[in-house]
N, C-alpha and C positions, 0 to 999 in steps of 0.2 A: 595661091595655095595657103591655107591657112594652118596654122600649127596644131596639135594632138592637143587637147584637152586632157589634166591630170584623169580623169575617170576614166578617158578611154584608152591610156597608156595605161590602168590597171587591168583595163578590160582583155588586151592584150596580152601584159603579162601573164593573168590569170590563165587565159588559155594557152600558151605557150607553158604555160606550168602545166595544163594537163596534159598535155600533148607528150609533154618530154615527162612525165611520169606514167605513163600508161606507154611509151616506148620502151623505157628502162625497166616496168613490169613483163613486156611481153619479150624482153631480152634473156632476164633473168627465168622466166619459163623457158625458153629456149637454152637455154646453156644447164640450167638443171635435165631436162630433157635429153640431150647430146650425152649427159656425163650418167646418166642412168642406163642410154644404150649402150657405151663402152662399157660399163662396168658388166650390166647383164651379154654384152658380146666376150667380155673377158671371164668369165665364171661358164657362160657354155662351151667355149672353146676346152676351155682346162679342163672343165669334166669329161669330156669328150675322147680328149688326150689319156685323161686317169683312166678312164674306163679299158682302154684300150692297151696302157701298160699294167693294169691291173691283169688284163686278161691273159696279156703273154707273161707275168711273171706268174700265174697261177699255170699254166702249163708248164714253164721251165721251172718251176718245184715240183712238183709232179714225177718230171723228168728226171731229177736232180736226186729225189729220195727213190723212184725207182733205182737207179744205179745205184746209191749208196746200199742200199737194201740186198741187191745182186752181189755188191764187194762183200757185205758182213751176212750173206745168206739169211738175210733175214727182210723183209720189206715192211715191218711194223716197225724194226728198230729204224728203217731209211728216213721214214714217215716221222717218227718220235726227235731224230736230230732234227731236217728242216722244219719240224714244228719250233724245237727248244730252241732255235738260230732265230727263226721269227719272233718269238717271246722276249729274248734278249734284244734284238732289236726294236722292236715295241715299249722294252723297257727305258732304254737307252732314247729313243724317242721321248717319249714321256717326262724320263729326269730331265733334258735340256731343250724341254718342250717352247720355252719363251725365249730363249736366244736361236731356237732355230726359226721359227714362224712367225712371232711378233716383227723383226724387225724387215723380213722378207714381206711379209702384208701389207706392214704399214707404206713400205717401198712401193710397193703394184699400188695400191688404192691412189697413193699421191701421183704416181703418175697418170692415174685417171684422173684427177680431180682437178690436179694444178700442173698441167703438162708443157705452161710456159714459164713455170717456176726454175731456178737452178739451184743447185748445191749452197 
């Protein structure tokens, strides 16, 4: 048995370079792939969810300024309060809009992204 010749120890190398670069390409598709589904399985889910408390809290307003409207005999003034309670809250949203959402997003997304990461 006769020993590898310098050329053909490159010839090797070189393919072993392709091999483990065109693995490590079709990895990194793969795992961008994986982290696209989570992310679009976590943004349908949520909507899904929002949709669905969006809907019962738009009935239990409803509800909510009907009665008040019954108590002050009036059902424009019921309607005009949980309007001006939503405005206030919207406002209120709004001014502490980047301590409330920013730091929750950035939370969700990193744990799509890097979910073998720790603290």
């Amino acid at each position: 048995m006769r020993g590898k010749t310098l050329l053909e120890i490159f010839y090797e190398l070189k393919e072993n370079l392709e091999k483990y670069i065109e693995t490590k390409l079709s990895y990194i598709g793969l795992s961008a792939f994986e982290k696209a589904v989570k992310l679009m399985v976590y943004i349908a889910s949520h909507s899904v969810i929002l949709v669905i408390f969006t809907i019962a809290l738009l009935f239990l307003s409803g509800a909510a300024a009907i009665y008040i409207g019954k108590l002050l005999s009036s059902y424009e003034l019921g309607m005009l309060i949980i309007g001006g309670f939503y405005v206030l809250i919207g406002l209120i949203f709004y001014i502490f809009r980047e301590k409330i959402f920013s730091p929750n997003i950035i939370k969700a997304l990193l744990k799509i992204f890097f979910p073998n990461e720790e603290k």
